[in-house]
C-alpha positions as CSV (number, residue, x, y, z in Angstrom):
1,X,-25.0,-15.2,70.4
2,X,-21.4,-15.2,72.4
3,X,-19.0,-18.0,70.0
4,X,-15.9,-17.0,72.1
5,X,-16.6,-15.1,75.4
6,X,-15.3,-11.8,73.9
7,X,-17.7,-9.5,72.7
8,X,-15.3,-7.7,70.2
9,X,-14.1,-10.9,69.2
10,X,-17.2,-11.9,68.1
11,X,-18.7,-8.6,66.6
12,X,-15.2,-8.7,64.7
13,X,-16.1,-12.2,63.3
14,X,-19.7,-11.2,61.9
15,X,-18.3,-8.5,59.9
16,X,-17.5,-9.6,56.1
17,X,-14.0,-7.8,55.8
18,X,-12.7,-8.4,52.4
19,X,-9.8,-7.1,50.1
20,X,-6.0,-7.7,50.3
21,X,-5.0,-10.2,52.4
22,X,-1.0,-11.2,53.2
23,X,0.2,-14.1,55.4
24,X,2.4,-13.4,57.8
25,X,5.2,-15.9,56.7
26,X,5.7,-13.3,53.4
27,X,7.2,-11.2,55.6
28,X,10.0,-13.4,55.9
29,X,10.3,-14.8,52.7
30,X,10.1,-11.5,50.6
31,X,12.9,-9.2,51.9
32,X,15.2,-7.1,50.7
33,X,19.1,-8.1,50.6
34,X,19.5,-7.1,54.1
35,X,16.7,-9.8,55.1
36,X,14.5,-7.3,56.5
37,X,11.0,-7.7,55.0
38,X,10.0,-5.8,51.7
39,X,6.7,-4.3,52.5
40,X,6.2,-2.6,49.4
41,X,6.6,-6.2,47.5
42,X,4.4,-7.6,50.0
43,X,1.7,-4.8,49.5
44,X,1.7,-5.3,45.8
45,X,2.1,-8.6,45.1
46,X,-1.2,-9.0,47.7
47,X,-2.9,-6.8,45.6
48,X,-2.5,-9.0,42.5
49,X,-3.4,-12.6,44.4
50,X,-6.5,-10.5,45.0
51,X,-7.2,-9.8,41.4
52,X,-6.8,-13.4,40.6
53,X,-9.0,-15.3,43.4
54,X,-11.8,-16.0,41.4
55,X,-15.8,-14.5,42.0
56,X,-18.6,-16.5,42.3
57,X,-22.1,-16.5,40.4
58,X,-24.7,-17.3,42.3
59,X,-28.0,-18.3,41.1
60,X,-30.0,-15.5,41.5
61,X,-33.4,-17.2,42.5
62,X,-32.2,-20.1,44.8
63,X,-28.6,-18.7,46.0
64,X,-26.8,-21.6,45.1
65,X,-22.9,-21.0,43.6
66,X,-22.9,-22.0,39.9
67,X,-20.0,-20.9,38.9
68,X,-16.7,-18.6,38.7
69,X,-15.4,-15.7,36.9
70,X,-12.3,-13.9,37.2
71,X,-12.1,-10.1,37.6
72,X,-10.1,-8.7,34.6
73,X,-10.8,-8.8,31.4
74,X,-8.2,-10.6,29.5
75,X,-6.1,-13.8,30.2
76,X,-3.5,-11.7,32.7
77,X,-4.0,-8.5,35.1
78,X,-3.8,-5.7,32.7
79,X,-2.6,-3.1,35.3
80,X,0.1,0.2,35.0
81,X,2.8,1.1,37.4
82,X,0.9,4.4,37.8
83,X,-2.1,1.8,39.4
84,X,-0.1,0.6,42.0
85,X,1.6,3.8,42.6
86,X,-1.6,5.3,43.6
87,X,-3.3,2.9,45.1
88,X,-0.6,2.3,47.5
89,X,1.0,6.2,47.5
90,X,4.5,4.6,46.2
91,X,6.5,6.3,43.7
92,X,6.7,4.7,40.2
93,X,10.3,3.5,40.8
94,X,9.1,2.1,44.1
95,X,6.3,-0.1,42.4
96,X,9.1,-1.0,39.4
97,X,12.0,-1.8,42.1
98,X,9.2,-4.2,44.2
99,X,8.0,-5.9,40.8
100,X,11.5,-7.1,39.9
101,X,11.7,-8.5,43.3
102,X,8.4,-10.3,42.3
103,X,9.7,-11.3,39.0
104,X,13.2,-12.9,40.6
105,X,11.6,-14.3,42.5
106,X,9.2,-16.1,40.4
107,X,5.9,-14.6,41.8
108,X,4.9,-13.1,39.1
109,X,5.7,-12.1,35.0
110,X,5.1,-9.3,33.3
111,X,4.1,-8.6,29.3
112,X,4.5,-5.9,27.5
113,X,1.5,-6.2,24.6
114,X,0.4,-3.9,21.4
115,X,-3.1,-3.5,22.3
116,X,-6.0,-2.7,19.6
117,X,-8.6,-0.3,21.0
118,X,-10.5,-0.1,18.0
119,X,-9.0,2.9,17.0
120,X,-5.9,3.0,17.2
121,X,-2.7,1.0,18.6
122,X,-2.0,1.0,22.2
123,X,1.8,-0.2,22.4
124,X,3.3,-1.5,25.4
125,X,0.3,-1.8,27.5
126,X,1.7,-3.9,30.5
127,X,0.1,-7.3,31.6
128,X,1.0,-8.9,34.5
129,X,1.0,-13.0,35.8
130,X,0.9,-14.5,38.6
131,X,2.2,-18.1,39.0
132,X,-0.1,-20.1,42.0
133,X,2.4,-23.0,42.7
134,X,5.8,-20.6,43.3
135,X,3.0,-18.3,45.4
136,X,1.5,-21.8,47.2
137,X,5.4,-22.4,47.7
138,X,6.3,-19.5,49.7
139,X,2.9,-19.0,51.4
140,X,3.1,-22.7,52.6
141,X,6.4,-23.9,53.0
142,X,7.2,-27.0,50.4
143,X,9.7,-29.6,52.2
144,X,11.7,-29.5,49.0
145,X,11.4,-29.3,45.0
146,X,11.3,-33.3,43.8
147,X,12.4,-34.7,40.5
148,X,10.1,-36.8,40.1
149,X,5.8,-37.3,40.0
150,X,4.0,-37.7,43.7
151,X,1.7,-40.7,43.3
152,X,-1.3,-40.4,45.8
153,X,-4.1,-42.2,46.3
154,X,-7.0,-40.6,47.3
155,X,-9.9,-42.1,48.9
156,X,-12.7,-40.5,47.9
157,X,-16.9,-40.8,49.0
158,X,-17.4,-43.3,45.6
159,X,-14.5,-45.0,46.4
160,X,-11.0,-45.3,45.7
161,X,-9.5,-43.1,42.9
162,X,-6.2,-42.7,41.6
163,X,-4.4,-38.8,41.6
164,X,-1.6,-38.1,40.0
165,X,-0.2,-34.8,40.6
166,X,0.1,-32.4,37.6
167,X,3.4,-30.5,36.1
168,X,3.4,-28.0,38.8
169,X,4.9,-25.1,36.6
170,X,6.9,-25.3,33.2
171,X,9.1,-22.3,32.9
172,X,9.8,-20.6,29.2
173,X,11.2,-17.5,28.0
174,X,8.4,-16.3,25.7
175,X,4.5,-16.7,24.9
176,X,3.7,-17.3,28.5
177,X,0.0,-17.9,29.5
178,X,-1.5,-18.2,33.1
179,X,-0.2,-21.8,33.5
180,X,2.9,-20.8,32.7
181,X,5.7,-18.6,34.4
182,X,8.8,-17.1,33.7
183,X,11.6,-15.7,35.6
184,X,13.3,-13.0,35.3
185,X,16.8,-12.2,33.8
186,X,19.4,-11.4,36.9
187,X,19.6,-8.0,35.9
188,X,16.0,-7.9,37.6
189,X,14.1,-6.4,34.3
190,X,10.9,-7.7,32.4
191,X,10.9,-10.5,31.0
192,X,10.6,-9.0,27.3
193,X,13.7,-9.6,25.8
194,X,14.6,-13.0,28.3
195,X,15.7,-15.5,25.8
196,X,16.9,-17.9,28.2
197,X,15.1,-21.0,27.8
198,X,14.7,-23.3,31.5
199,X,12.2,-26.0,30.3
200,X,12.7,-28.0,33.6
201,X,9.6,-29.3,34.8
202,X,9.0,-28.8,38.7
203,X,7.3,-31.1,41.0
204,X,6.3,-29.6,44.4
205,X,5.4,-31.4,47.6
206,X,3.5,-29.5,50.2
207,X,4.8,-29.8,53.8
208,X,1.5,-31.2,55.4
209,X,2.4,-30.0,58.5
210,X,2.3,-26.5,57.7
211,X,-1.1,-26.9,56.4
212,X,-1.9,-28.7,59.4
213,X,-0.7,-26.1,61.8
214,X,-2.0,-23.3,59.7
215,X,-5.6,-24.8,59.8
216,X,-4.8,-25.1,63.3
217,X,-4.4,-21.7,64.2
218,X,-7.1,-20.5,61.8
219,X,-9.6,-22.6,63.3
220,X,-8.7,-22.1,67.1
221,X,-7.9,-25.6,67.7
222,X,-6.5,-25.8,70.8
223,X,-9.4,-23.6,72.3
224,X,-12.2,-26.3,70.6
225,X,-10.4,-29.2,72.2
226,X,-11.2,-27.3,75.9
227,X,-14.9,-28.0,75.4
228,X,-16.4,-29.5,77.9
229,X,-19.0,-31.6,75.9
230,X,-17.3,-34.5,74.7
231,X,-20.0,-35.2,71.8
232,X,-19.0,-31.8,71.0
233,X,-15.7,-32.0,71.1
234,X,-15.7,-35.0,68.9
235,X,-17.2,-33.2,66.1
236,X,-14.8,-30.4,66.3
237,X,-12.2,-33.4,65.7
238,X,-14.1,-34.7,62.7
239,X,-14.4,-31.6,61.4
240,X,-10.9,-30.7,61.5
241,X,-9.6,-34.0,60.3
242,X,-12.0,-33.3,57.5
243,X,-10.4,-30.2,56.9
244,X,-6.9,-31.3,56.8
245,X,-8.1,-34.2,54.7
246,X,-9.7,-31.5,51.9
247,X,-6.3,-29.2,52.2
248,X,-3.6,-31.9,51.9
249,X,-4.6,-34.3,49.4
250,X,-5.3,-33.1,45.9
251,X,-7.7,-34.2,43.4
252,X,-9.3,-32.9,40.7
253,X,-12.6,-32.3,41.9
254,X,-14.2,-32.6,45.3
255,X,-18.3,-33.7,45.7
256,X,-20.3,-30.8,47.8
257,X,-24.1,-31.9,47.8
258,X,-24.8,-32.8,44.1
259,X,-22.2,-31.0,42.4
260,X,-19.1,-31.4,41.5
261,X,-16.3,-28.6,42.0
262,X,-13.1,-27.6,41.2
263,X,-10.6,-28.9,43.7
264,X,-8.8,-25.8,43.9
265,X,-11.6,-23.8,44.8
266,X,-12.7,-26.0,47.6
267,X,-9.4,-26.1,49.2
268,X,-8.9,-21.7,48.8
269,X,-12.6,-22.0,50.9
270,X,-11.5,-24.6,53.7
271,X,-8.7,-22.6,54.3
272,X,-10.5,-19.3,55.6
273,X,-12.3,-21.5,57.8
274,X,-12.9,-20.2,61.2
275,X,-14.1,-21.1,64.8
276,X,-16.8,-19.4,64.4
277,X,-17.7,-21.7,61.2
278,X,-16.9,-25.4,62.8
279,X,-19.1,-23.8,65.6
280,X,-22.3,-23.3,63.4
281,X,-21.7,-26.7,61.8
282,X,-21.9,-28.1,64.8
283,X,-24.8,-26.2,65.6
284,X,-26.4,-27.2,62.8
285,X,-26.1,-30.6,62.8
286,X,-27.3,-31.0,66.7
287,X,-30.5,-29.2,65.1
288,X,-31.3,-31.8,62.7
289,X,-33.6,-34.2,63.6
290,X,-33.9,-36.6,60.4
291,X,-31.0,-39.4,60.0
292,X,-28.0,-38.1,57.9
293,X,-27.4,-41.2,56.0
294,X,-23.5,-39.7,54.4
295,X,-22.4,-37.7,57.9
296,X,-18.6,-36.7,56.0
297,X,-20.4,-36.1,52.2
298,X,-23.0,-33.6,55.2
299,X,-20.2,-32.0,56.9
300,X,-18.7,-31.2,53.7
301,X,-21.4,-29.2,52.2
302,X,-22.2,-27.2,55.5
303,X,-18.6,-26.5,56.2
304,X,-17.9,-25.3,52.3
305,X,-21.1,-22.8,52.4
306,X,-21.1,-21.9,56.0
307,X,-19.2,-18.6,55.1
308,X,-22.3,-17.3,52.7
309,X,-25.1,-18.9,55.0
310,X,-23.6,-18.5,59.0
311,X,-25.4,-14.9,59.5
312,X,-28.4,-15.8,58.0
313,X,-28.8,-18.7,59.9
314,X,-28.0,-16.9,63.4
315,X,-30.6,-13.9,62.2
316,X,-33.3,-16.8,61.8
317,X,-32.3,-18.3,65.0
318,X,-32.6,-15.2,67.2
319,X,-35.6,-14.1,65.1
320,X,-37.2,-17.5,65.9
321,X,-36.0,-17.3,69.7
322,X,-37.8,-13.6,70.4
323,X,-40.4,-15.1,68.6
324,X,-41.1,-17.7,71.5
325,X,-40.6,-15.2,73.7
């Protein structure tokens, strides 16, 4: 089935291409002195986000999500400049001089830990952190760093329900865990022997608009809006509102069908949304023939698992379709 009118284009967006993935806007916020973008930084600090976007476990009888795990092991990414160096082909100074940039830069921290094989004593084994809202910061563009709590209210399906947002990131010099981050000294080393205490605590307010236009261009907006069917077009609306609605406003957990989930997760998921996925939705729900009594709790649910259940459901379509035939 043609979703855009472009046959590569749409053979493209059936294929399930995973790994490393770096948004453009990195490429001018992580530079080096000259303000020309820092690819090796880029590379590896894409590589780390991608050890620390959580897995899900799926039930293995019914399919359903019931969980998440991380990847590694221990509480940070236990991984060697040797790793990086190659994985990427980079020399070890290479991989050093990019994770200083990191580490100024807030992105990440690094720990240097004795570790106890069993055996023996393992010294200086290096463990690395990564720090979600100084990454959300430069990946989405903050207005500005504020000094004191955003209030929101959220309306939710059950009601009304007040959010606070949380300490966005308390910065110490030593025992740091993974909601915790430390910068680096201006010499640009580890943060080992960093004794300098900044125990400000940071709240951050994320430019909407960015979001906004981000989903925007993810999403194909402006080529859903040229559809001819107005019904149609409507939903796309909804279903982008919706979107925008599950990105911008925090909370701690969001409904989808009977469970409730981390909110974090949810909005990492609505954020790799694609044409091809408000597309099926709509599909889907022009295909249902009994009432849906909650149509936003509905369009929820099919838009946060249409990812895992968009081929399937085309296979059964065109399977059904010869079938007539």
């Amino acid at each position: 089935m043609m979703l855009t009118g472009n046959d590569a284009v749409d053979r493209i967006g059936k294929m399930n291409i995973t790994g490393d993935v770096v948004p453009t806007i990195w490429f001018q916020k992580i530079t080096y002195a000259s303000g020309k973008p820092n690819p090796n930084a880029i590379m590896i600090l894409a590589d780390i986000v991608y050890w620390f976007r959580p897995v899900e476990i799926r039930d293995e009888k019914t399919g359903r999500v019931i969980g998440w795990k991380k990847k590694f092991a221990a509480d940070l990414l236990q991984r060697n400049y040797q790793d990086f160096a190659d994985h990427f082909g980079f020399s070890k100074k290479q991989v050093k001089d990019a994770m200083n940039l990191l580490e100024e830069m807030g992105l990440i921290y690094r720990e240097l830990r004795n570790v106890d094989t069993g055996n023996r004593i393992v010294p200086n084994v290096l463990y690395i952190g990564l720090c979600p809202e100084r990454l959300s910061e430069i990946t989405f563009e903050p207005d500005r760093l504020e000094s004191e709590r955003l209030e929101m209210n959220i309306e939710s399906d059950e009601g009304k329900e007040d959010i606070s947002q949380g300490d966005i990131c308390v910065h110490r010099s030593t025992h740091t865990t993974s909601s915790e981050c430390t910068y680096a000294s201006s010499e640009g080393g580890t943060n080992t022997e960093n004794t300098t205490e900044i125990t400000t605590e940071r709240n951050l307010s994320i430019d909407q608009e960015s979001y906004k236009r981000l989903i925007c261009d993810q999403i194909g907006y402006d080529y859903l809006m040229q559809e001819e069917d107005v019904s149609l077009r409507g939903m796309y609306e909804e279903m982008y509102l919706l979107i925008c609605d599950v990105v911008c406003h925090a909370r701690e957990t969001i409904r989808i069908g009977k469970e409730d989930l981390p909110y974090e997760v949810v909005r990492s998921r609505f954020l790799k949304l694609e044409m091809r996925h408000l597309q099926y939705a709509a599909h889907t729900i022009r295909q249902t023939t009994s009432k849906i009594g909650n149509i936003r709790a509905y369009l929820l649910t099919t838009l946060y698992h249409a990812p895992e259940t968009i081929t399937t459901y085309w296979t059964q379509m065109a399977v059904h379709d010869l079938a007539g035939m």
